[in-house]
C-alpha positions in Angstrom: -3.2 -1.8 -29.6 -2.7 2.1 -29.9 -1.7 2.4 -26.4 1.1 -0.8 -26.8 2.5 0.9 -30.0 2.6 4.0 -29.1 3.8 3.1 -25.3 8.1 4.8 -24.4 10.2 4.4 -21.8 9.4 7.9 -20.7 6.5 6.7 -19.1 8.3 5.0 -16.4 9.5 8.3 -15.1 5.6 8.6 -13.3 6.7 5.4 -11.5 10.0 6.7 -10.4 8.1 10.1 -9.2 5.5 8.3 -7.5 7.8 6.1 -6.2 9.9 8.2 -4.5 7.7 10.3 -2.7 6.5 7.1 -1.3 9.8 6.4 0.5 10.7 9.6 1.3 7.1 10.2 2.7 7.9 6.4 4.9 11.8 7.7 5.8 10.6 11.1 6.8 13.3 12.3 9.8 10.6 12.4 12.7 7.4 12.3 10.5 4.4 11.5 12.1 2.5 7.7 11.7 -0.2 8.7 9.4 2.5 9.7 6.8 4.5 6.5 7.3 0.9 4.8 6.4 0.2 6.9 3.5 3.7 6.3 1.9 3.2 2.7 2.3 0.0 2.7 0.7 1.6 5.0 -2.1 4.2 2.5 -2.7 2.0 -0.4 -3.0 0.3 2.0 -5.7 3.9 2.3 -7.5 4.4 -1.7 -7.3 1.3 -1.9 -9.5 2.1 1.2 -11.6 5.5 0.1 -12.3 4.3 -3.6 -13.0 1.7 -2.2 -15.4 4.5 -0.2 -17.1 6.6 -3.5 -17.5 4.1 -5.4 -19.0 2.8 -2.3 -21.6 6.6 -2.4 -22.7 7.3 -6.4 -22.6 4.0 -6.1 -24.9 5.5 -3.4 -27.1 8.4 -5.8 -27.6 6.2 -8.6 -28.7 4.1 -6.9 -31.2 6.2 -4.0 -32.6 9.5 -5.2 -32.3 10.5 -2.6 -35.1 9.0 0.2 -32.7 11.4 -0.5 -29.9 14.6 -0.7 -32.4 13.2 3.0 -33.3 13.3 4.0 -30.0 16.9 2.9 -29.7 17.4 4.6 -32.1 16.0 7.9 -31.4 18.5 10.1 -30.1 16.2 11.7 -27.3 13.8 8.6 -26.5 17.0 6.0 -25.9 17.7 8.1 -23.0 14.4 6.8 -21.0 15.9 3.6 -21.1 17.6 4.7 -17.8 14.2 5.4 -16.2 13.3 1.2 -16.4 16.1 0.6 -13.8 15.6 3.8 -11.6 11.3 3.2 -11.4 12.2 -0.5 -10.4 14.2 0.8 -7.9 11.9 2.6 -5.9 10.0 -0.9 -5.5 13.0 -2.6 -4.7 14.1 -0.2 -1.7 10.5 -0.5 -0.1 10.8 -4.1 0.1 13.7 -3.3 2.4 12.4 -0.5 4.0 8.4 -1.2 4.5 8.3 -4.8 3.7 10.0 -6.7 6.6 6.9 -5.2 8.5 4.5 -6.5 6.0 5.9 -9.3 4.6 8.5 -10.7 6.9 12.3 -12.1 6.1 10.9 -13.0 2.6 10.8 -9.4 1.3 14.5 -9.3 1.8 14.8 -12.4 -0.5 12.5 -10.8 -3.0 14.4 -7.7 -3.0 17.5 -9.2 -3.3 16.2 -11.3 -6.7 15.2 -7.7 -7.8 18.1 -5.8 -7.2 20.3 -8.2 -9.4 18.3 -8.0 -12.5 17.8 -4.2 -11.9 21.7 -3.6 -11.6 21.7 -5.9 -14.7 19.4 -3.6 -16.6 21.1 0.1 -15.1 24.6 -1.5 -16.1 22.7 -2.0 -19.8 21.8 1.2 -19.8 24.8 3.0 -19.0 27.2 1.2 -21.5 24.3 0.5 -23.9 22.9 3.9 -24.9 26.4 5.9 -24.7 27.5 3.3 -27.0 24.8 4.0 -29.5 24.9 7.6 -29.1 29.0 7.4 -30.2 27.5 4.9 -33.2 24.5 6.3 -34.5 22.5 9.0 -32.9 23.0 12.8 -34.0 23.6 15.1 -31.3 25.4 18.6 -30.7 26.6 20.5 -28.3 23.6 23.0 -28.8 21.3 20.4 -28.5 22.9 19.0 -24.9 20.1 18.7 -21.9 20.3 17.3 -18.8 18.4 14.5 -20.7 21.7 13.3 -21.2 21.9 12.1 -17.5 19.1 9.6 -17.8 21.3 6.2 -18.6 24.3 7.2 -17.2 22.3 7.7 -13.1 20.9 4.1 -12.6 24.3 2.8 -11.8 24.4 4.8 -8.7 20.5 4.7 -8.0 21.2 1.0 -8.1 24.6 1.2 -5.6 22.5 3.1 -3.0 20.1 0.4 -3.1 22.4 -2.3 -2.4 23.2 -0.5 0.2 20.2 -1.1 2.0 20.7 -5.1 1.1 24.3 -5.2 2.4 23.3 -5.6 6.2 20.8 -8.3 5.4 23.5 -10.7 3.7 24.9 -13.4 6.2 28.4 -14.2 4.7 30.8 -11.9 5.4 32.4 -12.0 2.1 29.3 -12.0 0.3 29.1 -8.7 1.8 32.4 -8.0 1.2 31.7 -8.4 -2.6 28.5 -6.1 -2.5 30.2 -3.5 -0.8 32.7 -2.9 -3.2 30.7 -3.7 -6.1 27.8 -0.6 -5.2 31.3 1.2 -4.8 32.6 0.1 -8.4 28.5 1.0 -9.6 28.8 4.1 -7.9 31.8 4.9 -9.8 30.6 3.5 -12.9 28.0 6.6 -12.8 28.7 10.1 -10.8 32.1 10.6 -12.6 30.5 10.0 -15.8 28.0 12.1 -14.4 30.1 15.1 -13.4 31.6 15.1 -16.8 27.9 15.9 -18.4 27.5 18.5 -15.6 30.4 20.6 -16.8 29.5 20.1 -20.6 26.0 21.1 -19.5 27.3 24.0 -18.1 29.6 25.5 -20.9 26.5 24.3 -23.3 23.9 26.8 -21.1 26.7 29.5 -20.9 27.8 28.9 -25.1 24.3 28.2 -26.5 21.4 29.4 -23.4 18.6 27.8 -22.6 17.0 24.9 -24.1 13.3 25.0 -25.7 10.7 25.5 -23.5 9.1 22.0 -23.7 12.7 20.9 -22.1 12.4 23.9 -19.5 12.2 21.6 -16.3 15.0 19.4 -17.6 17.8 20.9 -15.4 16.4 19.7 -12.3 17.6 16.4 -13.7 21.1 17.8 -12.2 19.8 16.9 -8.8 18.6 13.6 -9.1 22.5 12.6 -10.0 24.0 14.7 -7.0 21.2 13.2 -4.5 21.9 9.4 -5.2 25.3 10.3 -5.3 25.0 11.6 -1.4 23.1 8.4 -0.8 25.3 5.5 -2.1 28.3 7.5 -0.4 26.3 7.7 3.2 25.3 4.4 2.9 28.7 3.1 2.4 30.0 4.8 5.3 26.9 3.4 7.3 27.8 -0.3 5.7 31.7 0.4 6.5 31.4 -1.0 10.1 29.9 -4.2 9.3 32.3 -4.6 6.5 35.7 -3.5 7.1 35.8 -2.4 10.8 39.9 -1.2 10.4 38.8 1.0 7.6 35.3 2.5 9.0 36.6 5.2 10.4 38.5 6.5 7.1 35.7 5.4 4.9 33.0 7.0 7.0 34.7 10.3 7.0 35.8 10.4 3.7 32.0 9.7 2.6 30.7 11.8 4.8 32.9 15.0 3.9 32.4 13.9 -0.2 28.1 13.7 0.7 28.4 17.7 2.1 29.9 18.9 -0.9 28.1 17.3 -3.1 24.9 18.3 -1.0 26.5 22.4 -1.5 26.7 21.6 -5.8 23.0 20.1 -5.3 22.1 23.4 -3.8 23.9 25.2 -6.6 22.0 23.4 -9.2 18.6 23.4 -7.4 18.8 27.5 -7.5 19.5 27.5 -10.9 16.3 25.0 -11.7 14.5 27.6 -9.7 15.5 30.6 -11.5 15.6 28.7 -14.9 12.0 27.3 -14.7 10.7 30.8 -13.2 12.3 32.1 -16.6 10.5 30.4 -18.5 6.9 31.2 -16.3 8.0 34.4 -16.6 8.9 34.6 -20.6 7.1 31.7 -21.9 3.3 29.8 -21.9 4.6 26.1 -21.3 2.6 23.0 -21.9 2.4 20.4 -19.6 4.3 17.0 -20.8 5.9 13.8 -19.2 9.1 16.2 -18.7 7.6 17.5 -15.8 8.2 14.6 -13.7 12.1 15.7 -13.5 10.2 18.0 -10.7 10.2 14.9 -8.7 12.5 11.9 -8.8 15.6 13.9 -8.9 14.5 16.6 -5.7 13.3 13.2 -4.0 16.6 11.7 -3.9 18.6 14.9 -3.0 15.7 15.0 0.0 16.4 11.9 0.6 20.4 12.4 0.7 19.5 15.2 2.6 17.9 12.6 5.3 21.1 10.2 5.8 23.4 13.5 6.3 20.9 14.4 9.1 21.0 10.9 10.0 24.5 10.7 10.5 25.3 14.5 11.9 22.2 15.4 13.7 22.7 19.2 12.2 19.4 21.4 12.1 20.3 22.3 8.8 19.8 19.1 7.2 16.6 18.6 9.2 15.0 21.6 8.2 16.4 21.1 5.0 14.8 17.5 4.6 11.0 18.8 5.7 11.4 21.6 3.4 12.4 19.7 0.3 9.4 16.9 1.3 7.0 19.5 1.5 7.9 20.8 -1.7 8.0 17.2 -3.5 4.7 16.5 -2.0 3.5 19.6 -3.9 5.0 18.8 -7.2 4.1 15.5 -7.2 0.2 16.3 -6.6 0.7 18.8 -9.3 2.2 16.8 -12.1 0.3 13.5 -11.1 -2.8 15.6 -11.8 -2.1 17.1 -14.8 -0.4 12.9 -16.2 -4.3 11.9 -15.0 -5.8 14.9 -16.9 -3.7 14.2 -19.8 -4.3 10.2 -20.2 -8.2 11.0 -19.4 -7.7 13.6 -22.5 -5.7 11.1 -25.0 -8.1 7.8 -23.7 -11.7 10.2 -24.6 -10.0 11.6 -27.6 -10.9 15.1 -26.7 -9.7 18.0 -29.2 -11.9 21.3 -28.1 -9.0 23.0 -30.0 -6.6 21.9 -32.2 -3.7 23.5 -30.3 -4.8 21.4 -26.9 -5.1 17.9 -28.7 -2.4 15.8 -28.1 -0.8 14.9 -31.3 0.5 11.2 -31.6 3.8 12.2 -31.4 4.2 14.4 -28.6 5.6 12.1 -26.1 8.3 11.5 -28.6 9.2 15.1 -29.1 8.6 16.7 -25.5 9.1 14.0 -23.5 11.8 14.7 -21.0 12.2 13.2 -17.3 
């Protein structure tokens, strides 16, 4: 019962961390079998972790109804809502990617049943929580993170996914209607996006950094800038199948929008370098769920990265995408450790010292994706 009522939407962020390194690990640009095998097994991993994490917060709804209103409520946990959509996400894209080869045609039917209730739930969350934040939440400038990102990115997690569906649909304008609906879902979310960017940006330059159990939250910049690159490759990949008098402009126009989103990505990933080094450097940081925003949002740029070398065949993009794995691979082994060390330490109720025991409300107060 003390794991149900004290159970956030945070937690979801290990599934979307775990579950992208499982595709990117499968989609790998000329990566050898055994790692193909080993992201399939890790995805069948993030089915059941993800699944867990539904039921713990379907249970949390049942028995502390007043708990969930609070995290509504709460002005830094109503942002995890956003992280529901994106973890289901990384199950929904295997069944399209790895499942055909394990399951057959019906893990196309099962990830199309999936993908509408998860755009469902992403569309929730990006009207839902802004609207609470204009109604009831108290926020400044000063207090701006990247955090802010979190409800407002499913849209266009969920746009690059139905990108992967689009081929699979029969009916022509059936796919008509998906393709411009990721479109519309991609809009829905990286303007919105960009607009937090820049305010993120005079709030750094006006105010500095944020406190140092929200050190790693700027890498949250890249997870909007690498979906972005997705949905937009996929559409131009789609384009042909769709609307074969406008392939040409679409795929161009995409493809030129993907590179210089890729160069901001780059921009912001040097900054979440020198930012997080800052704070090794300055500062004795604690570990806490906030250090999954090492992995979901590099994942996606890597895996952006992928469709632009994909779709040019440039070295760059090559060596970019086996550098950016390797380096998600590392983080991910590094933060999953330290989650397992952490839930060992709260489950055997450990306190050597008092500054290393986990108090009951730290996940709501240094939480961050």
């Amino acid at each position: 019962m003390r794991l149900i009522k004290g159970f956030t939407p945070n937690w979801f962020t290990a599934g979307m961390g775990t579950g992208i390194v499982a595709l990117d690990a499968y989609l790998l640009p000329a990566g050898p079998d055994w790692l193909r095998v080993a992201g399939t097994a890790l995805w069948f991993f993030n089915m059941a972790l993800v699944g867990a994490l539904v039921v713990l917060m379907g249970l949390r709804g049942m028995v502390d109804p007043r708990g969930v209103k609070r995290v509504f409520t709460d002005p830094l946990h109503s942002m995890f809502f956003g992280a529901i959509p994106m973890a289901m996400t990384t199950v929904v894209n295997g069944f399209f990617d790895m499942g055909p080869h394990l399951f057959g045609p019906a893990s196309y039917h099962i990830g199309a049943v999936l993908w509408v209730i998860n755009a469902a739930i992403a569309v929730a969350s990006g009207v839902l929580v802004p609207f609470l934040m204009f109604i009831s939440h108290d926020h400044a400038l000063s207090g701006m993170t990247a955090v802010w990102l979190m409800p407002i990115v499913p849209a266009e997690v969920v746009a690059a996914s139905g990108g992967l569906m689009l081929p699979h649909i029969v009916h022509t304008a059936l796919q008509q209607d998906l393709f411009v609906g990721t479109i519309v879902l991609w809009a829905f979310s990286v303007p919105m996006a960009f607009l937090l960017l820049g305010t993120l940006f005079v709030r750094l330059a006006l105010h500095h950094l944020p406190p140092r159990e929200l050190a790693i939250s700027t890498w949250i910049t890249l997870g909007t800038l690498g979906t972005g690159i997705m949905g937009l490759m996929l559409v131009a990949k789609d384009a042909p199948l769709v609307f074969p008098g406008l392939a040409g402009s679409i795929g161009g126009a995409a493809t030129l929008a993907s590179i210089i989103l890729w160069g901001l990505g780059i921009w912001w990933m040097v900054q979440s370098f020198l930012i997080t080094g800052y704070y090794l450097w300055t500062k004795t940081l604690r570990f806490n769920l906030g250090w999954w925003g090492l992995t979901f949002p590099l994942g996606v740029f890597a895996g952006g990265t992928d469709l632009l070398y994909h779709a040019l065949g440039t070295g760059i993009f090559h060596w970019a995408a086996l550098g950016f794995f390797i380096l998600l691979a590392l983080f991910w082994v590094l933060v999953a450790s330290l989650t397992a060390h952490h839930v060992t330490t709260l489950r055997t109720g450990r306190q050597a010292r008092p500054e290393d025991a986990p108090r009951a409300d730290e996940d709501a107060s240094e939480a961050v994706v």
